[in-house]
KOLGU-27886 format. One line per 2 residues: number of its first residue (from 1); their letters; for each residue x, y, z of N, C-alpha, C. Coordinates in Angstrom, 3 decimals, always signed. Example, Ala and Ser with C-alpha at 12.3 -4.5 7.8 and 13.67 -1.06 7.14 Angstrom:
BEGIN
1> as> +13.190:-5.690:+7.800:+12.300:-4.500:+7.800:+13.200:-3.300:+7.800 | +12.850:-2.250:+7.080:+13.670:-1.060:+7.140:+12.900:+0.030:+7.870
END
This chain:
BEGIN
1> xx> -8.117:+7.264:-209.076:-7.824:+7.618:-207.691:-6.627:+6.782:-207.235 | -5.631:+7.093:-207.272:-4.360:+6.805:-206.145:-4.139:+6.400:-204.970
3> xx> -4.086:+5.065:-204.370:-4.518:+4.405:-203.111:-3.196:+4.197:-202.828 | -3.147:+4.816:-201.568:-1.447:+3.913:-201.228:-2.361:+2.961:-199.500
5> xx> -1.456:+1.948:-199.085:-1.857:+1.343:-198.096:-0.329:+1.311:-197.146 | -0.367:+1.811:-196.163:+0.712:+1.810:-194.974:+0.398:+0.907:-194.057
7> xx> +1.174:-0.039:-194.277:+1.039:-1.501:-193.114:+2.479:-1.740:-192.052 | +2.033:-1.858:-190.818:+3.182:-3.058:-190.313:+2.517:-4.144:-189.793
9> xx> +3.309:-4.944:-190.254:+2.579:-6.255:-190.174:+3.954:-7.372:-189.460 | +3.729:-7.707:-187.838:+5.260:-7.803:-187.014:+5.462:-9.228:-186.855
11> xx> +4.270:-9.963:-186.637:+4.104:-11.283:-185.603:+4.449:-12.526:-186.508 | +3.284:-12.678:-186.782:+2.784:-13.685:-188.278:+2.054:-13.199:-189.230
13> xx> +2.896:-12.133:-189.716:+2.451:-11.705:-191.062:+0.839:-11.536:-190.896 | +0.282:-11.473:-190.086:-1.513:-11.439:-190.252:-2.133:-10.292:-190.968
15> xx> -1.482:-8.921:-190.599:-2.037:-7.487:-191.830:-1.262:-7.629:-192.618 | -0.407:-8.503:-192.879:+0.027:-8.412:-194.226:-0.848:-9.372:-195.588
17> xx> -1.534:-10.264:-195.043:-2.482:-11.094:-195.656:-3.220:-10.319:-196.158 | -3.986:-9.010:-195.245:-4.809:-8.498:-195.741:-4.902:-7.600:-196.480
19> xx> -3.572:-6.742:-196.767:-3.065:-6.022:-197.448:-2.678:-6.175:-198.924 | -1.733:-7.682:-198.830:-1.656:-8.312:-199.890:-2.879:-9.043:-200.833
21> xx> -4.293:-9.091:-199.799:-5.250:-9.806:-200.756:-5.520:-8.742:-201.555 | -5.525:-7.221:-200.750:-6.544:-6.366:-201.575:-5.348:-5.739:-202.708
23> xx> -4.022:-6.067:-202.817:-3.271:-5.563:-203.693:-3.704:-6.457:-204.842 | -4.017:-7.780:-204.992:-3.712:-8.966:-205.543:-5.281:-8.371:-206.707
25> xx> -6.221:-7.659:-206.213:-7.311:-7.702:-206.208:-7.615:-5.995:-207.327 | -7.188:-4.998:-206.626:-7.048:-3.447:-206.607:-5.681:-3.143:-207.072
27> xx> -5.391:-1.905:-207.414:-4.105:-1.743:-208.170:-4.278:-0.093:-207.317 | -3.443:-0.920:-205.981:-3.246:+0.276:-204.922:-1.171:+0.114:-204.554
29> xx> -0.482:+0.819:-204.283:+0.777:+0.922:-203.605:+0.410:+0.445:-202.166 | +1.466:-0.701:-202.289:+1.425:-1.094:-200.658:+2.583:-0.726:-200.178
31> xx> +2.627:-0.182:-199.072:+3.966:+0.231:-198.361:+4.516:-0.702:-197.034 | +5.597:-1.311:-196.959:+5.620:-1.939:-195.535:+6.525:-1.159:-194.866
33> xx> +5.907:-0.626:-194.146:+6.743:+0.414:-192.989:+7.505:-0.080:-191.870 | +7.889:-1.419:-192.020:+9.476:-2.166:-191.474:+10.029:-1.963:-192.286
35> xx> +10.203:-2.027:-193.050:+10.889:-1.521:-194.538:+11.551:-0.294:-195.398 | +10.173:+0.236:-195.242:+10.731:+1.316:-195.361:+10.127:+2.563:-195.192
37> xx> +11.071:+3.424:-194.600:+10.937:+4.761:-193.557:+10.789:+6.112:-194.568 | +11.296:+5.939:-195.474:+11.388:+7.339:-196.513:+10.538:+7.305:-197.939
39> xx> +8.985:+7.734:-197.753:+7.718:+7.685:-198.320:+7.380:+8.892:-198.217 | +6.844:+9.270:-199.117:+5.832:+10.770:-199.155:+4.326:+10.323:-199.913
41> xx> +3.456:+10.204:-199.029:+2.062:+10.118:-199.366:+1.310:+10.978:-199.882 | +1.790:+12.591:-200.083:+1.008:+13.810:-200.472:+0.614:+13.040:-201.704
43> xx> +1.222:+12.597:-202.961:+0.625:+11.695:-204.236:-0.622:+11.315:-204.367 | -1.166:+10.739:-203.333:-2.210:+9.408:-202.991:-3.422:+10.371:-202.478
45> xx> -4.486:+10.190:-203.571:-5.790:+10.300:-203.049:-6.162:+9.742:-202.018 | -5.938:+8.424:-201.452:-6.504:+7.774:-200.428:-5.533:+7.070:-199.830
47> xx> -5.641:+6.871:-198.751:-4.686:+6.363:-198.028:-5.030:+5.448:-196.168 | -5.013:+3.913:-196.903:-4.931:+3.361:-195.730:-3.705:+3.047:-194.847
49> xx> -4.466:+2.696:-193.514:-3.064:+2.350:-192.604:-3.458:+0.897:-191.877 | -2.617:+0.080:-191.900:-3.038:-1.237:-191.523:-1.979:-1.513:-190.473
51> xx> -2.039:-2.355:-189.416:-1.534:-2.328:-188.825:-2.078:-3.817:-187.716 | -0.961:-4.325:-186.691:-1.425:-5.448:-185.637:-2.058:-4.767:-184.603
53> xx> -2.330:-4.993:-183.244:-2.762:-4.384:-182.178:-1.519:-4.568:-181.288 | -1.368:-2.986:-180.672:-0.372:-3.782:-179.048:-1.332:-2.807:-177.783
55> xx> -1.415:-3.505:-176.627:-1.992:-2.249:-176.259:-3.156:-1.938:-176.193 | -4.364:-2.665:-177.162:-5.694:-2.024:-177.302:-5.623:-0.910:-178.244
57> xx> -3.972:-0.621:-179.004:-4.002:+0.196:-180.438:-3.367:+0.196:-180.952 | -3.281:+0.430:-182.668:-2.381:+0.250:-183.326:-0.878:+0.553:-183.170
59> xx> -0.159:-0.360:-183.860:+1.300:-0.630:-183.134:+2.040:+1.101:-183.179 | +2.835:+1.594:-182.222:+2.809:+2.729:-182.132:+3.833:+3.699:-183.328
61> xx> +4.665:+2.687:-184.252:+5.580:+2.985:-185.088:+4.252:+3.440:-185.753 | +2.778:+3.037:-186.137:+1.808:+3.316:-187.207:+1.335:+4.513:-186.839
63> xx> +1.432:+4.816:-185.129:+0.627:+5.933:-185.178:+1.980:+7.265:-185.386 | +2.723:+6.674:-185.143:+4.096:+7.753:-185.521:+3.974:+8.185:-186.956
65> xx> +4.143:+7.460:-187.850:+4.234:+7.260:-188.966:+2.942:+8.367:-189.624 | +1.683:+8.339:-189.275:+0.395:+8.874:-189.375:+0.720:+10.393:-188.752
67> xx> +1.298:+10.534:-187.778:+1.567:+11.624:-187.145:+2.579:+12.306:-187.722 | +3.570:+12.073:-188.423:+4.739:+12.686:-189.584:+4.530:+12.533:-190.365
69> xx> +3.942:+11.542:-190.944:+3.922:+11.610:-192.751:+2.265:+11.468:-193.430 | +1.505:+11.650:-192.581:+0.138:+11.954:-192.896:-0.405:+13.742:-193.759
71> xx> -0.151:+13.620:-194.575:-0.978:+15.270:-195.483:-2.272:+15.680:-194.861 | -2.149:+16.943:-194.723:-3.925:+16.992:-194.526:-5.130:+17.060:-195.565
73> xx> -6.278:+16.752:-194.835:-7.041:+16.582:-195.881:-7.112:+15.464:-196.540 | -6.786:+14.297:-196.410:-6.424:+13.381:-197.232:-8.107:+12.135:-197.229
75> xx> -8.412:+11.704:-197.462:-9.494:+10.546:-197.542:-7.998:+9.029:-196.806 | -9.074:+8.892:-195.493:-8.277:+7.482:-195.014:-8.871:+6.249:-194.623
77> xx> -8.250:+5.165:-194.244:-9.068:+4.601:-193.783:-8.681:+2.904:-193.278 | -8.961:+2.231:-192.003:-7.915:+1.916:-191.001:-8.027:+0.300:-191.799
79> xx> -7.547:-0.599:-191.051:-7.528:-2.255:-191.822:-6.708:-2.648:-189.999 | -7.199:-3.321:-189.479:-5.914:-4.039:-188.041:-6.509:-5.218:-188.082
81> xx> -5.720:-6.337:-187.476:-5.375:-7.477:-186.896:-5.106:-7.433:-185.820 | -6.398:-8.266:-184.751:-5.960:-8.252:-183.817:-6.471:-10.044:-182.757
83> xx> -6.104:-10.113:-181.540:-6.413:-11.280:-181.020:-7.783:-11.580:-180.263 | -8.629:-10.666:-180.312:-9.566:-10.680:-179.914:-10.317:-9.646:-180.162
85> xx> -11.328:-8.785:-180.688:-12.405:-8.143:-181.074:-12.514:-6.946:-180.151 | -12.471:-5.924:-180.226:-12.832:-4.939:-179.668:-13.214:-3.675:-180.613
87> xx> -14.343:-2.351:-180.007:-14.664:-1.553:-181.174:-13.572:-0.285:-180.688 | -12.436:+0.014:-179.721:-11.781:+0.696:-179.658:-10.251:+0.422:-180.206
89> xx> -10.099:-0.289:-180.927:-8.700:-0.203:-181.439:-8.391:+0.721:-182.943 | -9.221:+1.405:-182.983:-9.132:+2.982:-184.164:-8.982:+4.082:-183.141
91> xx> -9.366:+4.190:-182.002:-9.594:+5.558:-181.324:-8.371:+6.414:-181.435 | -7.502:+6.142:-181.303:-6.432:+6.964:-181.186:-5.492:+7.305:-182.448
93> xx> -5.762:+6.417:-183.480:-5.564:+6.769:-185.005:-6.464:+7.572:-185.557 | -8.074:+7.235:-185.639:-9.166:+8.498:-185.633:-8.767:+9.767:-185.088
95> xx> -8.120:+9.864:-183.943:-7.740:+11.336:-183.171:-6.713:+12.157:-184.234 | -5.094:+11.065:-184.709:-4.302:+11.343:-185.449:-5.140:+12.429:-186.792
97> xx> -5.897:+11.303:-187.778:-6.486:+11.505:-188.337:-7.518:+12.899:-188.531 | -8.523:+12.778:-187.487:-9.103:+14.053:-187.337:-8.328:+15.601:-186.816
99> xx> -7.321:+15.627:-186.477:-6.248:+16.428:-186.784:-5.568:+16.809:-187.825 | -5.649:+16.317:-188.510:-4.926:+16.075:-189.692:-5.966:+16.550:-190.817
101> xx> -7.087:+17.020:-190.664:-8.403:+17.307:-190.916:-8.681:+15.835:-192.529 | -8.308:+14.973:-191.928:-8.722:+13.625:-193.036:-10.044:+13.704:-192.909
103> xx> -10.701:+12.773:-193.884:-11.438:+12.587:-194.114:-11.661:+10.771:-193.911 | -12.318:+10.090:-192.866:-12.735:+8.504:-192.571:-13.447:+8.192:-192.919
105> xx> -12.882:+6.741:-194.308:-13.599:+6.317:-194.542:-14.394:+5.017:-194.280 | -13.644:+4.745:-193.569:-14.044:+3.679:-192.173:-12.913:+2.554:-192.119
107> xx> -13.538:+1.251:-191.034:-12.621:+1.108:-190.550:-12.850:-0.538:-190.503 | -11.870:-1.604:-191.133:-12.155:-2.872:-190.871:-11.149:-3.726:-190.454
109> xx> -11.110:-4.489:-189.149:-10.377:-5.431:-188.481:-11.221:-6.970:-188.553 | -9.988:-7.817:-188.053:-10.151:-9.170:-187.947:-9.237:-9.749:-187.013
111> xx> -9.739:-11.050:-186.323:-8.905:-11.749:-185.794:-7.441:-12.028:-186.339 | -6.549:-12.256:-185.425:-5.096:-12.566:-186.135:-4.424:-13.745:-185.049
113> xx> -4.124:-14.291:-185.770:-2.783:-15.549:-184.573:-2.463:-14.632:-183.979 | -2.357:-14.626:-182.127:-1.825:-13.447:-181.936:-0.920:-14.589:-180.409
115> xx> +0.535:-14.106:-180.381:+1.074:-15.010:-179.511:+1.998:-14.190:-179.062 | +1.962:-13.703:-178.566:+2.344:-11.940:-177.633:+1.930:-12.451:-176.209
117> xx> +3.116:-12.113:-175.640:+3.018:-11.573:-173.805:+2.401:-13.087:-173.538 | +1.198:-13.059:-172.559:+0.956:-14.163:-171.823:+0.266:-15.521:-172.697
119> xx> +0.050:-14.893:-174.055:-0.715:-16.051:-175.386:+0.272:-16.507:-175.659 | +1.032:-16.396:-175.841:+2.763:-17.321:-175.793:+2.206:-18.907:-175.012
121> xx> +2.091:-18.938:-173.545:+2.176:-19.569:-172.503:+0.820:-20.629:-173.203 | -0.264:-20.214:-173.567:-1.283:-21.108:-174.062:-1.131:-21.362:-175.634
123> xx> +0.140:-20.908:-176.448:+0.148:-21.535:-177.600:-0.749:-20.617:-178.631 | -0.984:-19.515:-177.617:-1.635:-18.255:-178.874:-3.098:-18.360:-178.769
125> xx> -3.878:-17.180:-179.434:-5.017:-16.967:-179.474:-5.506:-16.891:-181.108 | -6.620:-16.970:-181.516:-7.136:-16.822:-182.947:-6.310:-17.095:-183.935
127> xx> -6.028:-18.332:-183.703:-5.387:-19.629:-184.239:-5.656:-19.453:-185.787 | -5.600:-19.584:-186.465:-5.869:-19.883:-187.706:-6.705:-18.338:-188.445
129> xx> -6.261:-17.396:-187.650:-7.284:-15.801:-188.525:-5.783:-15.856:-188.697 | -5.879:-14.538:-189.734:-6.962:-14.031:-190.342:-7.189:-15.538:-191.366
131> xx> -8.324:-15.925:-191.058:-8.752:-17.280:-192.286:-9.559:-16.454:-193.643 | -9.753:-17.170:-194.815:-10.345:-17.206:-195.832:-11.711:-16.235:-196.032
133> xx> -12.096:-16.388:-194.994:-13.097:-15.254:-194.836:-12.971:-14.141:-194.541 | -12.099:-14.344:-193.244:-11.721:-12.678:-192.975:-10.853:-11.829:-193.735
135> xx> -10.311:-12.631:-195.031:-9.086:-12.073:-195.774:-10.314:-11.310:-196.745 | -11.345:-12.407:-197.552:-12.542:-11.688:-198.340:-13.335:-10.713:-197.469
137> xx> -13.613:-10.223:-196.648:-14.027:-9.396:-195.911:-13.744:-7.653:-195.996 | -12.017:-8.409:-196.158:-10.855:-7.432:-196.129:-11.192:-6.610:-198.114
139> xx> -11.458:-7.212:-198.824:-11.329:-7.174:-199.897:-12.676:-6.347:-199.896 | -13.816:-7.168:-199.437:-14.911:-6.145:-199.710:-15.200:-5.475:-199.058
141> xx> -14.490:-4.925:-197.976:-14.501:-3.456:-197.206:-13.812:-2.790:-198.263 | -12.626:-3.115:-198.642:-11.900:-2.229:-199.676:-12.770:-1.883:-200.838
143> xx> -13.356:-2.992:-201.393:-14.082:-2.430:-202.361:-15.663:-1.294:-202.273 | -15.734:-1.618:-201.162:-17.082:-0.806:-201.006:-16.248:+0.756:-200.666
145> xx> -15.250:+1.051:-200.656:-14.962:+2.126:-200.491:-14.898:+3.321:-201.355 | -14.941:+2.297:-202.757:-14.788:+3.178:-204.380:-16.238:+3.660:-204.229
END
């Protein structure tokens, strides 16, 4: 099965940790979509999208990206970094997705250093995520997916 993973990862590298553990781990294509814009995913049995939070949702180049270069039908499934915990930061990639008539295979986030807008002023929030745990976390969500 053919895994590609679509990440942007903007701040401090935080989805990129998690991306990179499960490459280090799995023998999936990682894509960094600051990088680069001209990808065709039809290839890829499965296909995650990883991404930071802005907003309360994934950064909006990801949901662009999902919205043009997403195949239908495809098996997906989300990975974010964000500064504080919430269960709505998939909703509006799920929407992408279920349009797209994909198939979800679920969905795993973690804290991230996050020092954006007014966390600047206090020196940032979730200091030290994604830590050691939340990176293995990352790994065995991925793996429970086979």
């Amino acid at each position: 099965m053919r895994t590609a993973i679509v990440y942007v990862s903007k701040h401090h590298g935080n989805t990129k940790k998690l991306v990179d553990a499960i490459a280090e781990k799995y023998e999936i294509t990682a894509i960094d979509a600051m990088k680069h814009s001209t990808f065709d995913l039809s290839e890829f049995d499965r296909i995650g999208f990883a991404s930071g939070i802005a907003g309360s949702k994934f950064y909006p180049q990801m949901r662009k990206i999902m919205k043009e270069k997403l195949p239908e039908g495809k098996d997906v499934f989300f990975l974010y970094t964000c500064g504080f915990k919430t269960n709505r930061y998939c909703n509006a990639v799920r929407k992408i997705a279920e349009k797209k008539k994909a198939r979800i295979l679920g969905e795993y986030g973690c804290l991230g250093y996050d020092t954006v807008g007014p966390f600047k002023l206090i020196g940032g929030i979730a200091k030290g995520h994604p830590d050691e745990t939340d990176i293995q976390k990352a790994v065995e969500f991925y793996a429970g997916l086979k």
